[in-house]
N, C-alpha and C positions, 0 to 999 in steps of 0.2 A: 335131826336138825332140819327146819321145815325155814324156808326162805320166803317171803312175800315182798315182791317187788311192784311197784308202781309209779305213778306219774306222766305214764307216755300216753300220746295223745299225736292229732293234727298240729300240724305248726305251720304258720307260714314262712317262710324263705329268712333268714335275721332275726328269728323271734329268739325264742328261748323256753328251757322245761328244764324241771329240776325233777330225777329221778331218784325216788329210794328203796330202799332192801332191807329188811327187817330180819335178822335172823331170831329163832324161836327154838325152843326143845332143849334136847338134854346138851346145853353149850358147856364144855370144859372149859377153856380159852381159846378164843379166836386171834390168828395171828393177821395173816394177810388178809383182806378182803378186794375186790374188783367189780370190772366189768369188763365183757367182751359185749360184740354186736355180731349181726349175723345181715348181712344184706341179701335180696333175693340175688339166687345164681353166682353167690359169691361164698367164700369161705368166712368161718366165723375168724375175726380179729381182736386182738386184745388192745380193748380202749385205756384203761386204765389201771394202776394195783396201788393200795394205800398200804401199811405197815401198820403193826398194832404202835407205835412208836411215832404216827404220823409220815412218815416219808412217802415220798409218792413217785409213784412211774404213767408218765402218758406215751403214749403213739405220737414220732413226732408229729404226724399231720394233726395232731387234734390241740398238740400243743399251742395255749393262748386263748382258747376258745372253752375247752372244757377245763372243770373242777374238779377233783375227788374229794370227798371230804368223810369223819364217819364220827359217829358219837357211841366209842364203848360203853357208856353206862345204859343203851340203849340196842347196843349189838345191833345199831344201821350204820350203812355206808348209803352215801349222798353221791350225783352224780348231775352240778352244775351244768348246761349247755345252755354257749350262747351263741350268737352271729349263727345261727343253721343252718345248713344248705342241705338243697335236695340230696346232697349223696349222701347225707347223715342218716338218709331213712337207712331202718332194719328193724330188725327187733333186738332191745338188748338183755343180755343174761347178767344176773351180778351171782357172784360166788364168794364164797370163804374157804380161806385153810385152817384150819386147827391147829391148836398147840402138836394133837399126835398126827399133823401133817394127811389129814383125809379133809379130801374136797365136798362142797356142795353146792347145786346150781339153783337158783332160782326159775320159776318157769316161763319166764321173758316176758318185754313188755314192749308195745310197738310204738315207735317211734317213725311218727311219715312228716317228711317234711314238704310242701308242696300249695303253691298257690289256687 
């Protein structure tokens, strides 16, 4: 399973970027899908988890501001961001679990927010 995530870029302060994750390869069923982020000199944190069912989990600090979204017939997950501030920079990873519950990471995408 090969993950290609994109959409990160510069942003200024309040803007917005929509982030996505393509997963590809031998997919059985994908249950959960996500995102964490990784700030420099900081620990990676989990931004978000969607369910193959749609239900969703944010961080409460992101709640209000971020989106998850995912379209199965396309095996992506979506990752709205709005109102952005600098401490949003990092680079973010999206991942899947599987129906037989084995994980995959995608190889991150940078997200800098900054005037």
């Amino acid at each position: 399973v090969q993950l290609q995530a994109s959409g990160g870029g510069l942003v200024q302060p309040g803007g917005s970027l929509r982030l996505s994750c393509a997963a590809s390869g031998s997919i059985v069923s994908i249950n959960n899908m996500g995102w964490y982020r990784q700030a420099p000199g900081k620990q990676r944190e989990l931004v978000a988890t969607i369910s193959s069912s749609g239900s969703t989990n944010y961080a409460d600090s992101l709640k209000g501001r971020f989106t998850i979204s995912r379209d199965n017939a396309k095996n992506t997950v979506y990752l709205q961001m709005n109102s952005l501030k600098p401490e949003d920079t990092a680079v973010y990873y999206c991942f899947v679990v599987t129906r037989h519950l084995s994980t995959y990471w995608g190889q991150g995408t940078q997200v800098t927010v900054s005037s």
